[in-house]
C-alpha positions as CSV (number, residue, x, y, z in Angstrom):
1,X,29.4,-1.0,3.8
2,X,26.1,-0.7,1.6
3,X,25.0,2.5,0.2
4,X,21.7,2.1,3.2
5,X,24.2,2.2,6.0
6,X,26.4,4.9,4.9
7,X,23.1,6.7,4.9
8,X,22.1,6.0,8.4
9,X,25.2,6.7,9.6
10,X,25.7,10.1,8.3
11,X,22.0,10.6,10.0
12,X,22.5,9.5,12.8
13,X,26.1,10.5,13.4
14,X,25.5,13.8,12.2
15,X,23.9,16.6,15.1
16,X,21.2,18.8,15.3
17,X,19.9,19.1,17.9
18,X,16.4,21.7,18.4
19,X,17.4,25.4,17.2
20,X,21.1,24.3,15.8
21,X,20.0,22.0,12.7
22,X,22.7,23.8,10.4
23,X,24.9,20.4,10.5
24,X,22.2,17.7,9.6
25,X,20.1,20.4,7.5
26,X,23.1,20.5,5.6
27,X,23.3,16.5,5.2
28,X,20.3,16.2,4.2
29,X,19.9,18.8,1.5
30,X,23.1,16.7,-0.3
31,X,21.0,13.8,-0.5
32,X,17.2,15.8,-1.1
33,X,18.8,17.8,-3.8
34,X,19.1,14.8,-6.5
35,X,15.5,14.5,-6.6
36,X,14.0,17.8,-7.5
37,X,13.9,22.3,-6.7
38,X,14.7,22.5,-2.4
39,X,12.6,24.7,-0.7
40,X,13.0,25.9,2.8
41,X,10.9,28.1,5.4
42,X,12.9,30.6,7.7
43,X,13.6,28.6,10.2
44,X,15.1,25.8,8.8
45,X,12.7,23.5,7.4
46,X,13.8,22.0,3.9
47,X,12.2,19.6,2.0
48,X,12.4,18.9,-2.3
49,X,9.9,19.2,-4.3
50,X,9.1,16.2,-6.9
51,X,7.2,17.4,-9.5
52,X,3.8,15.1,-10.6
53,X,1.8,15.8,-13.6
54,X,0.1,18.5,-14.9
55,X,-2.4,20.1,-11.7
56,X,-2.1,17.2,-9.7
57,X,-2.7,17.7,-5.7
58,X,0.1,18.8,-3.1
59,X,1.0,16.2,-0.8
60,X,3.8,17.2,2.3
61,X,5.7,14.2,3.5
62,X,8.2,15.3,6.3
63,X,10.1,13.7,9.3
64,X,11.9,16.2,11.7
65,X,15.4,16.5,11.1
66,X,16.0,18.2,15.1
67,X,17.8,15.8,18.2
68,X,17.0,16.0,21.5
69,X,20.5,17.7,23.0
70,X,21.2,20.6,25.3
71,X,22.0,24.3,25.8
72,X,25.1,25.3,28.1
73,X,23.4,27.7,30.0
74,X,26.6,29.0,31.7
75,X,29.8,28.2,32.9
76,X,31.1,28.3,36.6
77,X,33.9,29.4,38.2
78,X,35.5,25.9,38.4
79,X,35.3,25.1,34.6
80,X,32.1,22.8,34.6
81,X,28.8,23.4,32.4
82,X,25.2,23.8,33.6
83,X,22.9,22.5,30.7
84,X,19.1,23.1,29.7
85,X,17.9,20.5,28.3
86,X,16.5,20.8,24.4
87,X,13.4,18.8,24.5
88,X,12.3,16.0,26.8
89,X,15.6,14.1,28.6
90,X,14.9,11.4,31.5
91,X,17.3,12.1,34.1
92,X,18.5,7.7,34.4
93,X,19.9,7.9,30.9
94,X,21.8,11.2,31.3
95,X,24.5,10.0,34.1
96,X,27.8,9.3,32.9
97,X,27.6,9.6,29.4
98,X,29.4,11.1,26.8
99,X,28.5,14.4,25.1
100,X,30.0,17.0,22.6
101,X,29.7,20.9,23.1
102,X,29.4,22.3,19.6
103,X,31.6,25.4,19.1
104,X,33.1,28.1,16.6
105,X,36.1,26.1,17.1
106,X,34.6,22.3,16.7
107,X,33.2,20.1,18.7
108,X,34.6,19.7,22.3
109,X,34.1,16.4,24.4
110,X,32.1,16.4,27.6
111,X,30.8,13.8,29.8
112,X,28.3,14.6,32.5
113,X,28.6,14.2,36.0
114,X,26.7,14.6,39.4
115,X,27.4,14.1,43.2
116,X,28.5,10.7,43.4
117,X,26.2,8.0,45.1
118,X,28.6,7.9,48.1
119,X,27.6,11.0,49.0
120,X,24.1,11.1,49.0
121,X,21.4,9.8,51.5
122,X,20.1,6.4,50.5
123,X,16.6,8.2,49.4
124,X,18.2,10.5,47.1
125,X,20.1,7.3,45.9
126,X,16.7,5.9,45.1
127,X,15.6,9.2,43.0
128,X,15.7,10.3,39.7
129,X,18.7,13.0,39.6
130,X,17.2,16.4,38.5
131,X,19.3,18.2,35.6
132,X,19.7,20.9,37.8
133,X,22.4,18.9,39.8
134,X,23.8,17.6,36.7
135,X,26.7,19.2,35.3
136,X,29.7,18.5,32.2
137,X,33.2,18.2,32.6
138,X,35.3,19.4,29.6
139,X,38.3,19.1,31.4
140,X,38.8,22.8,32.0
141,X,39.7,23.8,35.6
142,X,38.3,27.2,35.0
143,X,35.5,29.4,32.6
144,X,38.8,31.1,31.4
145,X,40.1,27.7,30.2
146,X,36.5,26.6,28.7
147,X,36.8,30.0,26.5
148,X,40.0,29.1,25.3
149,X,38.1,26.0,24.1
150,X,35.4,28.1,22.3
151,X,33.1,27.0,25.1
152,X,30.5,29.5,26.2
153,X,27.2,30.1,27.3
154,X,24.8,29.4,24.2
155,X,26.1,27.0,22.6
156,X,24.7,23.7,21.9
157,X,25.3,20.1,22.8
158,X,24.6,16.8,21.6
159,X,24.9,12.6,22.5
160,X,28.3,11.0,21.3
161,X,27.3,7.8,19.7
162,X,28.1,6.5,16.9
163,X,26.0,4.1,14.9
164,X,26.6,0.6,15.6
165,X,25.0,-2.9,14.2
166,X,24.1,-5.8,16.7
167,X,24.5,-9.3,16.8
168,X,21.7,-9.5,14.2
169,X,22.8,-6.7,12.4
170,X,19.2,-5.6,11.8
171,X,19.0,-4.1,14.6
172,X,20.8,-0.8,14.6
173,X,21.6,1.2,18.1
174,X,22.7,5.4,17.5
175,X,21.9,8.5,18.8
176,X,19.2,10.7,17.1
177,X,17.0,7.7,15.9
178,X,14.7,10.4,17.0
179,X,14.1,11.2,14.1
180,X,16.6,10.2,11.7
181,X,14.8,7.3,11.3
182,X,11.7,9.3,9.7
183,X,14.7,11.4,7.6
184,X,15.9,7.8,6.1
185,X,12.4,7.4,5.4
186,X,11.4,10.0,3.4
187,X,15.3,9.6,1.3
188,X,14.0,6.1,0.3
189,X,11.3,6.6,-0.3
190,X,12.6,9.3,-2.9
191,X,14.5,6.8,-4.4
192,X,11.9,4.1,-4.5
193,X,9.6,7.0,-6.4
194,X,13.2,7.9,-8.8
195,X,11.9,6.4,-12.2
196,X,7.8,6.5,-11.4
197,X,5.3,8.5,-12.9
198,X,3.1,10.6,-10.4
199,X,0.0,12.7,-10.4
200,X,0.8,14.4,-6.8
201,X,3.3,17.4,-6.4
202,X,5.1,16.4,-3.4
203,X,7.2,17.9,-0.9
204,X,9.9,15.5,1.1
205,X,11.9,16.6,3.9
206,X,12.4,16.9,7.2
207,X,11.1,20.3,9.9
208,X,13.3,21.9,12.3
209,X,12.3,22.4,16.1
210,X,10.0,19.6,16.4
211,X,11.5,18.2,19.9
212,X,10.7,21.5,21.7
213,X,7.2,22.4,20.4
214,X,6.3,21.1,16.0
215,X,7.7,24.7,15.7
216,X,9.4,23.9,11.7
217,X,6.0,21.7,11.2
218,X,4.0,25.2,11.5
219,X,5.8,27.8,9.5
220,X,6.5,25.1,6.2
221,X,3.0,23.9,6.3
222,X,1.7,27.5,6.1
223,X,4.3,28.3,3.2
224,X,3.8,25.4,1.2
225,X,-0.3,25.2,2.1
226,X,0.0,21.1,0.9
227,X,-3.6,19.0,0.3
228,X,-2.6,16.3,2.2
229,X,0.3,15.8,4.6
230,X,1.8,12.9,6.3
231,X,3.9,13.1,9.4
232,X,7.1,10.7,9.5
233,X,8.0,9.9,12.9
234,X,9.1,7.1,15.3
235,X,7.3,5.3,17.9
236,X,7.4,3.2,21.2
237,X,8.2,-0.2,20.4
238,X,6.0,-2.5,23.5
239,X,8.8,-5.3,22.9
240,X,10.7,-5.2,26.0
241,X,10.4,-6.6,29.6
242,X,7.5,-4.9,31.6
243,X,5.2,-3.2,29.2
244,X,2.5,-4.7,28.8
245,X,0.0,-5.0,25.5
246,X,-1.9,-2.2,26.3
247,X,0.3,0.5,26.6
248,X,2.3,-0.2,23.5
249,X,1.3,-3.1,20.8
250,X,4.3,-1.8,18.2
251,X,7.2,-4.2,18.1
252,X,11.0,-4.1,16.0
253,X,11.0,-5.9,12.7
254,X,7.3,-6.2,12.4
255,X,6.8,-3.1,9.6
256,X,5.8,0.5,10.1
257,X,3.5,2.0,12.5
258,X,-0.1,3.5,11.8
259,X,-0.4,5.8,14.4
260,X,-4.4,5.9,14.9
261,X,-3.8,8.5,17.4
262,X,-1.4,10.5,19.6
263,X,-1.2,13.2,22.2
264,X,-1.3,16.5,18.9
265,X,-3.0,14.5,15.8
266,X,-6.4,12.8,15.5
267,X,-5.6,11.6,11.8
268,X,-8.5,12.0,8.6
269,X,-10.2,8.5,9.1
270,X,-10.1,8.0,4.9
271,X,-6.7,9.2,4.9
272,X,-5.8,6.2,7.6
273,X,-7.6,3.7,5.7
274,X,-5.7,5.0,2.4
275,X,-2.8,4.5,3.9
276,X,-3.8,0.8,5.1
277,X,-5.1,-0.2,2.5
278,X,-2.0,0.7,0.2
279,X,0.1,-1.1,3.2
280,X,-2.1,-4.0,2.1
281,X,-2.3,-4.1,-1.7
282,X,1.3,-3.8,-1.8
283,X,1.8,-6.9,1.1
284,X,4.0,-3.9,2.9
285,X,4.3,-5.0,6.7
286,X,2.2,-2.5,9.1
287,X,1.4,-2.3,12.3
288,X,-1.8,-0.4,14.4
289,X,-0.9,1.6,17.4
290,X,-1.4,4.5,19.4
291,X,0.7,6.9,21.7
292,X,-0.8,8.1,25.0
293,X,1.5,11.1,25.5
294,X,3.5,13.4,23.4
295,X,2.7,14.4,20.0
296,X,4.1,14.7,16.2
297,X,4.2,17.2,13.7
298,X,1.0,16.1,12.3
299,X,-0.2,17.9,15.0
300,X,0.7,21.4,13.4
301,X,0.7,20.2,9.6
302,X,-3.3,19.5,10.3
303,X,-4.0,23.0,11.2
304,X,-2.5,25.5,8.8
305,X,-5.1,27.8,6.3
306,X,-8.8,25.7,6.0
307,X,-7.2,22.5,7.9
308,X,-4.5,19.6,6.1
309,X,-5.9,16.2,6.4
310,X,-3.4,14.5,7.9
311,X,-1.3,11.2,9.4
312,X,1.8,10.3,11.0
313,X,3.2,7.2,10.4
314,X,6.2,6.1,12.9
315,X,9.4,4.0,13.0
316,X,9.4,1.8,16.0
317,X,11.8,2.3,18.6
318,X,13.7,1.3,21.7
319,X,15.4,3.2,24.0
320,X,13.9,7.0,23.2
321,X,15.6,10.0,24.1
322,X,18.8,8.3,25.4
323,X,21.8,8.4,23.6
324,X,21.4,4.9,22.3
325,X,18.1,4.4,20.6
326,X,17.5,1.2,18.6
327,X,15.6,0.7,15.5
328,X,15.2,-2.4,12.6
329,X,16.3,-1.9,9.1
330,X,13.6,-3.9,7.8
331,X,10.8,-1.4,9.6
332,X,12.7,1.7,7.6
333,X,12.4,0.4,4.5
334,X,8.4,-0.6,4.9
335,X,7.7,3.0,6.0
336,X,9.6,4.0,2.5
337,X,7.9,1.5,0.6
338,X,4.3,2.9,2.1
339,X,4.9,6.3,1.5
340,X,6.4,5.6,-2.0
341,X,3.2,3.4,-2.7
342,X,1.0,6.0,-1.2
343,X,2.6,8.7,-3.6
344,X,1.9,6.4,-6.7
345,X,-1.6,6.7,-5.9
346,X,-2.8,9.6,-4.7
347,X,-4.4,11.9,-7.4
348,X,-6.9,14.7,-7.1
349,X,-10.2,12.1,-7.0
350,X,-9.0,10.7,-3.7
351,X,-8.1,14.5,-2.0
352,X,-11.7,14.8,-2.7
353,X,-12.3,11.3,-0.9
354,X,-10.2,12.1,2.0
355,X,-11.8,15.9,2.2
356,X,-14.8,14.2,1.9
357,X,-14.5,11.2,4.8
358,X,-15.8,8.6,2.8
359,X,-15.9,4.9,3.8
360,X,-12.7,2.7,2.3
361,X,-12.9,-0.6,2.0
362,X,-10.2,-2.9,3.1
363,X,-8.9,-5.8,0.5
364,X,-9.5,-9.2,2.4
C-alpha cells in the first residue's frame, strides 16, 4: 500500500464521532506534529502551527476532525440500545447496518434493527423509519449482560466500515469521509508546504464538534484570532442518477470545490477570487458550486473578534452521512495542492487586499 492510502485509512477507519474525538484527535496529532509547535483549544480542537517569516499574517486552515455517530441513550430491559443520533442521520441508510459501541472495555459490535417490514402496514412500509423505533442489538439478552460488556448509557457509537478501493481504485468508499477527507487535506497539504519558504504563520488542523453545531470552529478561532481562515470541508457531488444541474453542479474526479456560498458562510469575495485564481495559475483542477442547506465551519471562523475573512473549500462526495461515503483521490490531492499554493502566496499586502474587497483579476 502507498504511504496516501495508509493515510486515509487510518482516517477514515479511525472514530470520532461529535463530543468523543479522543481516538482520531489522537491520529492526527501523530501525523500534525512533524510539521511544527500543536496547539489545541479546550474542547478538542488541534491544529500545528508552521512558522512563516518574520511578522507575516495568520492564516487558519482546518477541516473538522468529528463523524456523524450516535449516543446510547439507555438500555432496556431486554438488552437492546436506544440511540440519539450525533448530527444529521437519514433514517434509509441506518437499517441493518453495522455499528460499534465504544466502551472502557473496547469497542463492542452492534447492528441496528427495527420492526420488520412484515409487520407493518403497507404505509408505514412506504415511510422513512424514525430513529425512535430504531434500536441495536449487541447480542445481550439483558442490560445486566450489556454491563458486563462495558455497555452503558453515554457512551458513544460509530459506522463499521472499513476503507475500501473500487473497480477504479480512485474512487474510494469508507465511513467518516465526512470529514476525513478535509483532514487528508490539510496533512498534504503540510507536506506539499515541507521544504517551501512562507511569509504567513499558519495553523493546520482539524475542529471538534462541527456535525452538531461548528462548536470546535468557535472556541479555536477566538484563541488563535487568525487574518484569514479557510474552512476544509466536503460537498455534494451532483453525479448521480436524478439530480439535476441545478441543485448540485460538483462532480468526483473533476478537482476541488469553491464553495461560493452555503447555508453559515457568505465567503470574502477577494478572498474567493484569490483562491481561484491561485487554482488557475497553478492549472489545479476546481470546481464552482454552492450548497443550499447546512453549513461549514467557515460559518463560525468568520465571526470571531472584528470578523475573519473567510472560505470553505469542499471535497466532493457521494453517499453523505451513511456509513459508506465515496470520494476520488485525485479531488484530495487538488484541494492540497490549492491550499499549499494559496499558502505560498499569501503575505500581509494581500490581507490588506482581502480586508479591503478589492477587484482580482482572473488569468485568461
Amino acid at each position: 500500500m502507498d504511504h496516501q492510502w495508509q493515510l486515509f485509512r487510518e482516517l477514515t477507519e479511525s472514530v470520532g464521532v461529535s463530543g468523543f474525538e479522543q481516538d482520531i484527535r489522537d491520529v492526527l496529532a501523530r501525523h500534525l506534529a512533524p510539521y511544527g509547535e500543536l496547539v489545541t483549544d479546550h474542547l478538542g480542537s488541534t491544529v500545528v502551527h508552521r512558522r512563516g517569516a518574520g511578522g507575516g499574517p495568520k492564516l487558519l486552515v482546518a477541516a473538522h476532525m468529528d463523524e456523524v455517530g450516535w449516543l446510547v441513550s439507555h438500555v432496556e430491559d431486554d438488552g437492546y440500545l436506544r440511540i440519539r443520533p450525533l448530527g444529521g442521520w437519514w433514517g434509509h441508510v441506518m437499517l441493518a447496518q453495522r455499528v460499534q459501541v465504544m466502551t472502557d472495555r473496547g469497542p463492542v459490535l452492534g447492528v441496528i434493527g427495527s420492526r420488520p417490514p412484515h409487520m407493518l402496514k403497507p404505509k408505514d412500509r412506504e415511510a422513512v423509519m424514525s430513529i425512535e423505533e430504531m434500536f441495536v442489538d449487541i447480542g445481550a439478552s439483558s442490560e445486566a449482560e450489556a454491563s458486563e460488556l462495558g455497555v452503558r448509557p453515554g457512551c458513544p457509537m460509530a459506522p463499521v466500515s472499513p476503507l475500501t478501493a473500487m473497480g477504479n481504485p480512485n474512487f474510494l468508499l469508507g465511513k467518516a469521509w465526512d470529514n476525513r477527507a478535509g483532514c487528508a487535506a490539510a496533512i498534504l497539504a503540510l507536506d506539499e508546504l515541507r521544504d517551501k519558504s512562507i511569509a504567513a504563520h499558519v495553523y493546520v488542523g482539524a475542529t471538534v464538534q462541527e456535525e452538531v453545531g461548528l462548536r470546535g470552529a468557535q472556541t479555536l478561532a477566538q484563541q488563535l484570532k487568525p487574518d484569514v481562515a479557510i474552512a476544509l470541508d466536503v460537498g455534494l457531488s451532483g453525479d448521480i442518477p436524478g439530480v439535476k444541474a441545478r441543485e448540485s453542479r460538483a462532480k468526483l474526479g473533476k478537482g476541488v470545490v469553491v464553495l461560493l456560498y452555503d447555508g453559515s458562510l457568505v465567503p470574502n469575495p477577494t478572498l474567493r477570487d484569490l483562491v481561484i485564481q491561485t487554482a488557475e495559475a497553478e492549472h489545479i483542477p476546481y470546481q464552482l458550486d454552492s450548497l443550499g442547506g447546512g453549513g461549514t465551519d467557515g460559518g463560525k471562523m468568520q465571526l470571531v473578534h472584528s470578523g475573519v475573512p473567510t472560505l470553505a473549500l469542499a471535497v466532493p462526495t457521494r453517499y453523505m452521512h451513511s456509513h459508506n461515503v465515496m470520494v476520488h483521490r485525485e479531488d484530495l490531492q487538488a484541494a492540497a495542492r490549492l491550499v499549499a499554493g494559496f499558502v505560498r502566496r499569501l503575505d500581509g499586502r494581500m490581507v490588506e487586499q482581502i480586508r479591503n474587497r478589492e477587484r482580482i483579476s482572473h488569468p485568461g
